[in-house]
VEXMAR-602276 format. One record per atom (N, C-alpha, C, O): atom name; residue number from 1; residue in three letters; y, x, z. Coordinates in Angstrom, 1 decimal. Example, Ala and Ser with C-alpha at 12.3 -4.5 7.8 and 13.67 -1.06 7.14 Angstrom:
<atoms>
> name; resi; resn; y; x; z
> N; 1; ALA; -5.7; 13.2; 7.8
> CA; 1; ALA; -4.5; 12.3; 7.8
> C; 1; ALA; -3.3; 13.2; 7.8
> O; 1; ALA; -3.3; 14.2; 8.5
> N; 2; SER; -2.2; 12.8; 7.1
> CA; 2; SER; -1.1; 13.7; 7.1
> C; 2; SER; 0.0; 12.9; 7.9
> O; 2; SER; 1.1; 13.4; 8.0
</atoms>
This chain:
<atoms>
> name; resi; resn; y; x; z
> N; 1; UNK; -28.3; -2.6; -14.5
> CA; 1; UNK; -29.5; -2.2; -13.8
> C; 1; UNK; -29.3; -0.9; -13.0
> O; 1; UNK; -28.3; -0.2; -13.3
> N; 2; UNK; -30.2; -0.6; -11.8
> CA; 2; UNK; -29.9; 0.4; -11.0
> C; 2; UNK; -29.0; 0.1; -9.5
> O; 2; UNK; -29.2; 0.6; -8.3
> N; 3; UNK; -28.1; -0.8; -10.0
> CA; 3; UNK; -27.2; -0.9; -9.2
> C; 3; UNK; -27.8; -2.0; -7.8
> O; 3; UNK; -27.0; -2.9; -7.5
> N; 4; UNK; -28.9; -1.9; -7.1
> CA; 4; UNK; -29.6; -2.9; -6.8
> C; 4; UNK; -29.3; -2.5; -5.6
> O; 4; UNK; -29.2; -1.2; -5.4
> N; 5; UNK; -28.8; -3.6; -3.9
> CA; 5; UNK; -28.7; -3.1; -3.0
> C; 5; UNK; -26.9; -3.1; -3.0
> O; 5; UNK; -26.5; -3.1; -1.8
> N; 6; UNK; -26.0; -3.1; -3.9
> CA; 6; UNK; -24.7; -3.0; -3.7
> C; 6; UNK; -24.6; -4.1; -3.5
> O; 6; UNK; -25.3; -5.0; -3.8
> N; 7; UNK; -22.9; -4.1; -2.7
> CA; 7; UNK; -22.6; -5.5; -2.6
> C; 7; UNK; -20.7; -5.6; -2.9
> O; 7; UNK; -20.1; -4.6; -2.7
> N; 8; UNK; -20.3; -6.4; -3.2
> CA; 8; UNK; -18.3; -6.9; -3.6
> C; 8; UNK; -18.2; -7.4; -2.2
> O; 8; UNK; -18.9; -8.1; -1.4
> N; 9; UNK; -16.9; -6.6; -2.2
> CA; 9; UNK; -16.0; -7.1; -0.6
> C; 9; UNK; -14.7; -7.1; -1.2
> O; 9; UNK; -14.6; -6.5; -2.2
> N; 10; UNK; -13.4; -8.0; -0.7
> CA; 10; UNK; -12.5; -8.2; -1.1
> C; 10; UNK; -12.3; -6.6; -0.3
> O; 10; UNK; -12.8; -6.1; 0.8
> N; 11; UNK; -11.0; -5.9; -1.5
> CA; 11; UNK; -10.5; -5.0; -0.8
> C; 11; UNK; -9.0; -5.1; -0.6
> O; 11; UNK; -8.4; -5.6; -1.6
> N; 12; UNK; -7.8; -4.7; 0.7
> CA; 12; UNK; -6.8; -5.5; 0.1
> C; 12; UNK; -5.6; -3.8; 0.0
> O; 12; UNK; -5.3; -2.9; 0.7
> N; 13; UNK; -5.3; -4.1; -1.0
> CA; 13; UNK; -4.1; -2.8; -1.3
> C; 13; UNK; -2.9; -3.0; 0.0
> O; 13; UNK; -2.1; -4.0; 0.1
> N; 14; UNK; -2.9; -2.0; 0.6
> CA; 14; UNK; -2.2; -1.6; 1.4
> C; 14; UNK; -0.4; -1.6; 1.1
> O; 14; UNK; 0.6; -1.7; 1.9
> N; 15; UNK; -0.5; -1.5; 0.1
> CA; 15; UNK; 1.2; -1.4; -0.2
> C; 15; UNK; 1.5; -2.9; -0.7
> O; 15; UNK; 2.5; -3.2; -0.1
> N; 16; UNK; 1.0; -4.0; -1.6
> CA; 16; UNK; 1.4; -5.1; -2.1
> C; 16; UNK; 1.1; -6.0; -0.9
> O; 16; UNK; 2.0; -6.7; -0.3
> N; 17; UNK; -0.8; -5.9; -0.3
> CA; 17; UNK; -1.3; -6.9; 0.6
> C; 17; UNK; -1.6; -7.1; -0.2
> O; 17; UNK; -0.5; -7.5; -0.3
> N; 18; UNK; -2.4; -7.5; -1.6
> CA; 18; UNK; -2.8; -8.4; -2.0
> C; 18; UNK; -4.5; -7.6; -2.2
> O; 18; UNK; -4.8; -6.4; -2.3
> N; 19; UNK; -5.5; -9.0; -2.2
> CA; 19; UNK; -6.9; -8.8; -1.9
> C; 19; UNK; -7.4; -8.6; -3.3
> O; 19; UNK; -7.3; -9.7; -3.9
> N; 20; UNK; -7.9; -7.8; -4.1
> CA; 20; UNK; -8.6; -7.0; -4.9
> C; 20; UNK; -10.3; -7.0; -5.3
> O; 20; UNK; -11.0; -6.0; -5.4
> N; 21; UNK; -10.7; -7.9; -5.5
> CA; 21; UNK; -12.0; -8.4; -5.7
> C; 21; UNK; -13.1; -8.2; -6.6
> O; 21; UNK; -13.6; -9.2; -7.1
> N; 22; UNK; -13.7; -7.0; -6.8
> CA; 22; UNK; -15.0; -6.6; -7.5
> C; 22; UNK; -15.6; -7.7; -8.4
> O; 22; UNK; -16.1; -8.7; -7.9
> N; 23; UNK; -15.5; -7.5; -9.2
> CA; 23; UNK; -16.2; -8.7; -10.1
> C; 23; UNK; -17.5; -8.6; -10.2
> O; 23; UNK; -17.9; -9.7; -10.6
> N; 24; UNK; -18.4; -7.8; -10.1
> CA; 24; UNK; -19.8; -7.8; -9.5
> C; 24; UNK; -19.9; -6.8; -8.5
> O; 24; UNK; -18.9; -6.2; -8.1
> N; 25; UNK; -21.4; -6.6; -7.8
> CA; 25; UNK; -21.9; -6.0; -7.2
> C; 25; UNK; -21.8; -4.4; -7.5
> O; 25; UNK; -22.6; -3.9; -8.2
> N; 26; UNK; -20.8; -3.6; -6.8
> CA; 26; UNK; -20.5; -1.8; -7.3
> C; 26; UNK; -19.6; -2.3; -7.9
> O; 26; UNK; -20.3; -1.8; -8.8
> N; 27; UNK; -18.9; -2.7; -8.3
> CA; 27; UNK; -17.6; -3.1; -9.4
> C; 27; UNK; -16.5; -1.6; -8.9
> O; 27; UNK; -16.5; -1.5; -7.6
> N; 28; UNK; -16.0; -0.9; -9.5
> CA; 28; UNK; -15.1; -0.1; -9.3
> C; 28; UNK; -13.9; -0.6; -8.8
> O; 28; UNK; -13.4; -1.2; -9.7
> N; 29; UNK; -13.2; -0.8; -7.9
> CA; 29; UNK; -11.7; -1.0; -7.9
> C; 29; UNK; -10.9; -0.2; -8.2
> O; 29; UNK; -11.3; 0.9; -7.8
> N; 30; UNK; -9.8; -0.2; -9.0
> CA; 30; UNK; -8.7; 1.2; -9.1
> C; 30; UNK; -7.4; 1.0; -8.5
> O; 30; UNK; -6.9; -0.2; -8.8
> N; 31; UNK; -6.5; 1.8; -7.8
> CA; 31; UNK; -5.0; 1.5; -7.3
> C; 31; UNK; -4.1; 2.3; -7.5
> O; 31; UNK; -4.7; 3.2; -8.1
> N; 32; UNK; -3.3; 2.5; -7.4
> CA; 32; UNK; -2.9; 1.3; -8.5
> C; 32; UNK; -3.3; 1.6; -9.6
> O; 32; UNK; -3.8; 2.8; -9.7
> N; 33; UNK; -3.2; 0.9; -10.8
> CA; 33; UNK; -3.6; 1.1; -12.1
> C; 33; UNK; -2.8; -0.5; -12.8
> O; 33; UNK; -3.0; -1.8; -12.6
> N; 34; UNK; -2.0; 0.4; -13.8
> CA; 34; UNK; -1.7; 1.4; -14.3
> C; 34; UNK; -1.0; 2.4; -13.0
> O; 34; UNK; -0.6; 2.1; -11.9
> N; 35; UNK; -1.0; 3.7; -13.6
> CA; 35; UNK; -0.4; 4.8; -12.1
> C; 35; UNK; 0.3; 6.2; -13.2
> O; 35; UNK; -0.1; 6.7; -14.2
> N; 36; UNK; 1.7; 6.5; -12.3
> CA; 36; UNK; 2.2; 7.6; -12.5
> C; 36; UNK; 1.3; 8.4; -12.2
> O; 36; UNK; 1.5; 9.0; -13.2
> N; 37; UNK; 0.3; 9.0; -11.6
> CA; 37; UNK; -0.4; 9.9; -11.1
> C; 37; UNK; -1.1; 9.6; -10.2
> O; 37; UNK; -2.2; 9.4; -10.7
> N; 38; UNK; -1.0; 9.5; -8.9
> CA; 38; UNK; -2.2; 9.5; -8.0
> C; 38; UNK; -2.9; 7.8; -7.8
> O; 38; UNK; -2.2; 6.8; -7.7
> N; 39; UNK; -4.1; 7.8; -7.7
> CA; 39; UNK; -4.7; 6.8; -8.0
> C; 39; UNK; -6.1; 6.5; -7.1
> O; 39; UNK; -7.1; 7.1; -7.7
> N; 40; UNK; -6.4; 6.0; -6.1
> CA; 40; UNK; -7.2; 5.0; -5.1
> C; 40; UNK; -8.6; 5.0; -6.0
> O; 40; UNK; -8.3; 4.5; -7.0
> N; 41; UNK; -10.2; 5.3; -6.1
> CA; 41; UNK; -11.2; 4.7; -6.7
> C; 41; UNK; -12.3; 4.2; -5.5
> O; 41; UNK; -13.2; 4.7; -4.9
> N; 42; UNK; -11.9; 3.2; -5.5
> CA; 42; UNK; -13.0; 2.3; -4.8
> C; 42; UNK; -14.3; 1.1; -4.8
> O; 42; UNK; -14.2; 0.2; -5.6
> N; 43; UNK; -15.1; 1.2; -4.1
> CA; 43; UNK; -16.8; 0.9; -4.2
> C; 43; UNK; -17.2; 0.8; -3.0
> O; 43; UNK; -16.8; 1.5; -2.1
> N; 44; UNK; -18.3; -0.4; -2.8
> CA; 44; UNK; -19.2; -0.5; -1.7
> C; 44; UNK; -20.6; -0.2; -2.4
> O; 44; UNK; -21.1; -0.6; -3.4
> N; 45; UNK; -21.2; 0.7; -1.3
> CA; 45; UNK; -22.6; 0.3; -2.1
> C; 45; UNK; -23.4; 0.2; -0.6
> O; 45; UNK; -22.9; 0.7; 0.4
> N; 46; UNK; -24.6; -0.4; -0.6
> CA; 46; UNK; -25.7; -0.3; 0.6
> C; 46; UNK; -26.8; 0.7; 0.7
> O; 46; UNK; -27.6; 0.7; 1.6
> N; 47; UNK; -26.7; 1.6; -0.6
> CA; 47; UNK; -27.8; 2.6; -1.0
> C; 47; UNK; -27.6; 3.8; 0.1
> O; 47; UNK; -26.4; 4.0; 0.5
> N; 48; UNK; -28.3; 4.5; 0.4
> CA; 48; UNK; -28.1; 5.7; 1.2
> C; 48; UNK; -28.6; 7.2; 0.2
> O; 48; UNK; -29.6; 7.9; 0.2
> N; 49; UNK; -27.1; 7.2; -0.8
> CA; 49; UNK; -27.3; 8.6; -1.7
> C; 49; UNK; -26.1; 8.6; -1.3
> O; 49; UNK; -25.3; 7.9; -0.8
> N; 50; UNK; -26.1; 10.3; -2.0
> CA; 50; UNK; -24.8; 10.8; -2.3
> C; 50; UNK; -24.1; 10.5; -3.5
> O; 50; UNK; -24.8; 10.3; -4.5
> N; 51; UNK; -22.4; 10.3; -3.7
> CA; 51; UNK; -22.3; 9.2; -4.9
> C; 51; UNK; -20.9; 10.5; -5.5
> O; 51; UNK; -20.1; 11.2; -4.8
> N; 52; UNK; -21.0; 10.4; -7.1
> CA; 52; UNK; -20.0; 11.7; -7.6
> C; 52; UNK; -18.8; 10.4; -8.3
> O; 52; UNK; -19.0; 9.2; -8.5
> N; 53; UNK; -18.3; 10.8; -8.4
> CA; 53; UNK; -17.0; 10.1; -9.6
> C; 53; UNK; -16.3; 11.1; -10.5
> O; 53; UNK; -15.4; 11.8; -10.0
> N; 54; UNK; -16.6; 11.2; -11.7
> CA; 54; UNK; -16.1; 11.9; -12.5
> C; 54; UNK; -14.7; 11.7; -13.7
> O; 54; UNK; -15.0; 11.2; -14.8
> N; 55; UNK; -13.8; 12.0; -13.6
> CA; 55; UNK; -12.4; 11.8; -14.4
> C; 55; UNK; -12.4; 12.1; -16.1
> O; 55; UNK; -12.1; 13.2; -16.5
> N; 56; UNK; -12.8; 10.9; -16.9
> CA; 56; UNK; -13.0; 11.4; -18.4
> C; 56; UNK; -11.6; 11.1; -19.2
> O; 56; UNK; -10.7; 10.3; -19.0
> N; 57; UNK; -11.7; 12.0; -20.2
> CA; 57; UNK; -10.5; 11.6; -21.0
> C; 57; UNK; -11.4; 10.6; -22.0
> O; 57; UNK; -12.6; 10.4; -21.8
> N; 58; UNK; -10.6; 10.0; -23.2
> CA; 58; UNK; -11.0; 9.2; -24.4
> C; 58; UNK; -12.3; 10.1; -24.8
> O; 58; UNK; -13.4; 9.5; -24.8
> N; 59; UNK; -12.3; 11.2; -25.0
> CA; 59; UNK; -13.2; 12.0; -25.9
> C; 59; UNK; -14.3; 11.9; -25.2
> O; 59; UNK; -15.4; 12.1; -25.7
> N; 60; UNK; -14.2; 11.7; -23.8
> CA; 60; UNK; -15.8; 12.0; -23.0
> C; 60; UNK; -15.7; 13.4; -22.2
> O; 60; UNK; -16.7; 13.7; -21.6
> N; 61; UNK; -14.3; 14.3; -22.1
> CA; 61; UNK; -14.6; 15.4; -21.5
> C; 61; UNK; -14.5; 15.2; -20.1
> O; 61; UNK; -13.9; 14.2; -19.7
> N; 62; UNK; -15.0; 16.1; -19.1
> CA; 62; UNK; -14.5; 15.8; -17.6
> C; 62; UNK; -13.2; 16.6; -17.7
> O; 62; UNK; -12.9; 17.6; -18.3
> N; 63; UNK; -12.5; 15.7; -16.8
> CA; 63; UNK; -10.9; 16.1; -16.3
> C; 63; UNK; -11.3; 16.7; -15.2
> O; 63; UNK; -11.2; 17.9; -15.1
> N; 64; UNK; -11.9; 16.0; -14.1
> CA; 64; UNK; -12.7; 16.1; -12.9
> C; 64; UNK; -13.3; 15.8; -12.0
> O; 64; UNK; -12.9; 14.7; -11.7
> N; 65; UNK; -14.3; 16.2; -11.2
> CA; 65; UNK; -15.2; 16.0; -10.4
> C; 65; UNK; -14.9; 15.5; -9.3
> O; 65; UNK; -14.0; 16.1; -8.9
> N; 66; UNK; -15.2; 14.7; -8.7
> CA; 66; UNK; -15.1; 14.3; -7.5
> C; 66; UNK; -16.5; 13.9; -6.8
> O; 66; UNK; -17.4; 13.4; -7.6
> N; 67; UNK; -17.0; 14.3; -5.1
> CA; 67; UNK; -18.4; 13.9; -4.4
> C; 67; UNK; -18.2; 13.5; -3.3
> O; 67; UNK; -17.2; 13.7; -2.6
> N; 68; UNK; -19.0; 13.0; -3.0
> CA; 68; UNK; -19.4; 12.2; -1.4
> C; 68; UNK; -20.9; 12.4; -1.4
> O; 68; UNK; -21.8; 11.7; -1.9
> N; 69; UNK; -20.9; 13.9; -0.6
> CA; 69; UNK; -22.1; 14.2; 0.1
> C; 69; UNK; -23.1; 13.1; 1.0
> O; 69; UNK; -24.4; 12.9; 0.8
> N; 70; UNK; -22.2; 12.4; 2.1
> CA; 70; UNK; -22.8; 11.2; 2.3
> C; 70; UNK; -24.0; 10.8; 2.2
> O; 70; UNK; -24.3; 10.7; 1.0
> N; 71; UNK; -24.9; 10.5; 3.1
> CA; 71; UNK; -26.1; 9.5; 2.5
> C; 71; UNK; -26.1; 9.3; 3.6
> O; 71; UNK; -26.7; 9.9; 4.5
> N; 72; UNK; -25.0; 7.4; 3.7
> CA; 72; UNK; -25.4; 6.2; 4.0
> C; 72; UNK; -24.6; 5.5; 3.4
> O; 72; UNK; -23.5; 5.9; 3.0
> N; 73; UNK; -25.3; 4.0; 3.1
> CA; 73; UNK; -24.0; 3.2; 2.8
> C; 73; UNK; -23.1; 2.5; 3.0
> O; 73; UNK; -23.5; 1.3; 3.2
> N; 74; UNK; -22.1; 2.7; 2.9
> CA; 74; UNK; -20.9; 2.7; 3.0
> C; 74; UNK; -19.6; 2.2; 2.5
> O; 74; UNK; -19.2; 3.4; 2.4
> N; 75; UNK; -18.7; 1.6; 2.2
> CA; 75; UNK; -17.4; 1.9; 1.2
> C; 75; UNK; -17.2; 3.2; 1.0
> O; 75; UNK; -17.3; 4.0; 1.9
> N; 76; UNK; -16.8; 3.4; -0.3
> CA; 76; UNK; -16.3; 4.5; -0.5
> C; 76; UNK; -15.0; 4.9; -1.2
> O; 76; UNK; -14.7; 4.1; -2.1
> N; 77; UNK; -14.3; 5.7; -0.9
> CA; 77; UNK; -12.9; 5.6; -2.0
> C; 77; UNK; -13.2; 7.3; -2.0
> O; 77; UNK; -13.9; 8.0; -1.2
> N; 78; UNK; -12.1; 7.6; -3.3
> CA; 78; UNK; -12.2; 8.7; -3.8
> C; 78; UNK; -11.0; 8.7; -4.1
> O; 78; UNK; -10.6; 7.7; -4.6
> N; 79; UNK; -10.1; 9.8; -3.8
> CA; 79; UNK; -8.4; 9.5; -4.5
> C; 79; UNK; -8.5; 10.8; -5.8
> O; 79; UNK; -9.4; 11.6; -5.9
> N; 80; UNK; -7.5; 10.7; -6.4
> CA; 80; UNK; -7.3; 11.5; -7.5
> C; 80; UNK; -5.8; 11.7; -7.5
> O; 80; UNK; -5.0; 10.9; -7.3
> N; 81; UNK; -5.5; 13.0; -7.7
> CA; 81; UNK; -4.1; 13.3; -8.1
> C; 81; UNK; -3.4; 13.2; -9.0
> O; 81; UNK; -2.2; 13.6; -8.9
> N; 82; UNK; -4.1; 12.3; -10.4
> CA; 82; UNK; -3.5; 12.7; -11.4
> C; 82; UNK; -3.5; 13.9; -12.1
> O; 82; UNK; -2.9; 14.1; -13.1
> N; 83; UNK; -4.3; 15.0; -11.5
> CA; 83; UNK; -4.1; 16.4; -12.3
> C; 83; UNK; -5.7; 16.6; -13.0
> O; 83; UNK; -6.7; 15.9; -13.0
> N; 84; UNK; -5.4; 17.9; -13.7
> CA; 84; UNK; -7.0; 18.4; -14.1
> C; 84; UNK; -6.4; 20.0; -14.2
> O; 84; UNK; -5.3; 20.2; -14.8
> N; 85; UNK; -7.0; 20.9; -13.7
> CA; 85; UNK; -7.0; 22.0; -13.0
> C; 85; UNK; -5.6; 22.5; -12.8
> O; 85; UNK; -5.1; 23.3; -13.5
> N; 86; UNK; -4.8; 21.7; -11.5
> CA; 86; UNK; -3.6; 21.8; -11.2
> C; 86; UNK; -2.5; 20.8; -11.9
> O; 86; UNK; -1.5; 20.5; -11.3
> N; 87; UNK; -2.9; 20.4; -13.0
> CA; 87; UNK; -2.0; 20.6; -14.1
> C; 87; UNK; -1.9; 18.9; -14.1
> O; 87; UNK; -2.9; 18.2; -14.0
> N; 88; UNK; -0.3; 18.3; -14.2
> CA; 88; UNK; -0.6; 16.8; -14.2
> C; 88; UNK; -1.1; 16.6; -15.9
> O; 88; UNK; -0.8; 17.2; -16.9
> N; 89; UNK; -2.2; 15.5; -15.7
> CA; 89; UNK; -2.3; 15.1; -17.0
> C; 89; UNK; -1.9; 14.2; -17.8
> O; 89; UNK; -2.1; 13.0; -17.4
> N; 90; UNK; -1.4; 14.5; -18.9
> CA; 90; UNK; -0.6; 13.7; -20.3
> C; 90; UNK; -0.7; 12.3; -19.9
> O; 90; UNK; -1.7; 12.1; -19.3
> N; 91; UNK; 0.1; 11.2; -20.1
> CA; 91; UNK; 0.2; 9.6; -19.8
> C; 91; UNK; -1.0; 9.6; -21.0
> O; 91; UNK; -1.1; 10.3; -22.0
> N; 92; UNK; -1.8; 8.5; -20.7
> CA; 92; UNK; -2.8; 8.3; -21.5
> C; 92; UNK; -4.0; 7.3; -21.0
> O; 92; UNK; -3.9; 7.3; -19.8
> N; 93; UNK; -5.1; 6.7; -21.4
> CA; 93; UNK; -6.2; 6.3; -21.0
> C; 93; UNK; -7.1; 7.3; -20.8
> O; 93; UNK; -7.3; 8.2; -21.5
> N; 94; UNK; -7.9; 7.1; -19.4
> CA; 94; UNK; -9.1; 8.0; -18.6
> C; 94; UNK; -9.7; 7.2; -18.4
> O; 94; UNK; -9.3; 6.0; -18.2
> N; 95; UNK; -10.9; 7.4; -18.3
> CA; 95; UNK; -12.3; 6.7; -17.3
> C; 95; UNK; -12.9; 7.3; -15.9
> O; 95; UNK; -13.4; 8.4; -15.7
> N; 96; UNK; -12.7; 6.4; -14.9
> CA; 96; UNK; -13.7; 6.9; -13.8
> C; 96; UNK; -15.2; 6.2; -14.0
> O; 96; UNK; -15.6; 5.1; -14.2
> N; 97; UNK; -15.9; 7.9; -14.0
> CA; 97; UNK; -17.7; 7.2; -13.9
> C; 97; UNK; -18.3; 7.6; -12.5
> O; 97; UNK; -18.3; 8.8; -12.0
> N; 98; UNK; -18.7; 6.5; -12.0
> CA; 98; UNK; -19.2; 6.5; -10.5
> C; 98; UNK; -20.9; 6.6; -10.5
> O; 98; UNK; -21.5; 5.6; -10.7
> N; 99; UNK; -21.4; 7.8; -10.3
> CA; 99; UNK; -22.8; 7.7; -10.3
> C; 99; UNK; -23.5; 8.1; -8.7
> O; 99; UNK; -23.0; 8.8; -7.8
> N; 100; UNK; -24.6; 7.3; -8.6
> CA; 100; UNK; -25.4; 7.6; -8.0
> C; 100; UNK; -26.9; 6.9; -7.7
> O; 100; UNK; -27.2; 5.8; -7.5
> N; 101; UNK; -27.7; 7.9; -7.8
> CA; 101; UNK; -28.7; 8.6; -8.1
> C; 101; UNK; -28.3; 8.2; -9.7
> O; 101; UNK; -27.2; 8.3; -10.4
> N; 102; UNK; -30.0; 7.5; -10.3
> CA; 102; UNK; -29.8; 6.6; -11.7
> C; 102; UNK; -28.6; 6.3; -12.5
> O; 102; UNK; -28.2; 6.3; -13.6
> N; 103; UNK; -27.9; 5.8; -11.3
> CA; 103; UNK; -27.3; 4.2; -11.3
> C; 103; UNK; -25.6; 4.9; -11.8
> O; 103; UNK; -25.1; 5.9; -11.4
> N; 104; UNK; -25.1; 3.9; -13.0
> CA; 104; UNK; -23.9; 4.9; -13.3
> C; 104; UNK; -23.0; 3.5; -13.5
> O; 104; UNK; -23.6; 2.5; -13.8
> N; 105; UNK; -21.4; 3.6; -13.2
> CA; 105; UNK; -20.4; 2.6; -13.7
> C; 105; UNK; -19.6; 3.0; -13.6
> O; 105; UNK; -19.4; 3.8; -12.6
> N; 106; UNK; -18.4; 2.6; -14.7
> CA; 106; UNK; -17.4; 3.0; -14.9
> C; 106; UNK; -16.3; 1.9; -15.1
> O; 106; UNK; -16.5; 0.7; -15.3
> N; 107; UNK; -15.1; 2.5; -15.0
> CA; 107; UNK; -14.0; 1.7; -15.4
> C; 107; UNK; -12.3; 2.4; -16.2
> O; 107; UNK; -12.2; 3.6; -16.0
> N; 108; UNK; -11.6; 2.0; -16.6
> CA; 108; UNK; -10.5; 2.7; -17.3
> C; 108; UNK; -9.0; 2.6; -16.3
> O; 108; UNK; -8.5; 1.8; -15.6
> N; 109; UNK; -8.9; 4.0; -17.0
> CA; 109; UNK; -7.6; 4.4; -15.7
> C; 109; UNK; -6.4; 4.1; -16.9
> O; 109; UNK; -6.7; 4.2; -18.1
> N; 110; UNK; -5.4; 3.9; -16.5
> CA; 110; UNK; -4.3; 3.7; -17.4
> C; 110; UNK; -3.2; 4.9; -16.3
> O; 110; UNK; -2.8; 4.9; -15.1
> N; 111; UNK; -2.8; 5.8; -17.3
> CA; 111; UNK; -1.8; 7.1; -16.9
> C; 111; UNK; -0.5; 6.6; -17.6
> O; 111; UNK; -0.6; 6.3; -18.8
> N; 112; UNK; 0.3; 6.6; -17.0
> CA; 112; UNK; 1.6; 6.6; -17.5
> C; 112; UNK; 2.8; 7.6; -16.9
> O; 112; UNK; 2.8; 7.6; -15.6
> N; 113; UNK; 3.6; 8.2; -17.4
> CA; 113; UNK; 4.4; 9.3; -17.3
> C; 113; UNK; 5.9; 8.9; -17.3
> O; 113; UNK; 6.8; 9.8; -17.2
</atoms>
């Protein structure tokens, strides 16, 4: 619910070529994933808000913030370094949560070292 107005486009990763396909409507894409460190988060939406993505570990804390001031819609990608305040972080499972306004989704990052 919320997510009303989004739409799935094939997206295609630049380094393999291969086309990458949202399983619903806002579906998060991640690239690569699993990832040494830096990592691609991508979304279409048709809403005209500003949209944040936030980097969780297992526990639920933010690693970090990410925004797109923005208001139109758009594709959107968000890249990530791998780090949380400078610092690369530990190989492990993360979550990206993509909100905007209401409307919130997530998906899991796989870190490996």
């Amino acid at each position: 619910a919320g997510w009303e107005g989004l739409a799935a486009i094939p997206i295609v990763d630049e380094a393999s070529g291969v086309a990458e396909v949202p399983r619903t409507p806002g579906s998060i894409v991640t690239s690569p994933n699993p990832t040494n460190g830096a990592i691609r988060v991508r979304f279409t939406t048709e809403r005209s808000e500003p949209v944040s993505a936030r980097i969780l570990d297992v526990r639920g804390r933010v690693i970090r913030t990410l925004t797109d001031s923005r208001e139109i819609a758009s594709d959107r990608t968000f890249g990530w370094d791998g780090r949380s305040n400078g610092v690369p972080v530990p190989a492990g499972i993360y979550f990206v949560e993509i909100r905007q306004g209401a409307a919130r989704e997530s998906a899991k990052i796989t870190v490996l070292r």
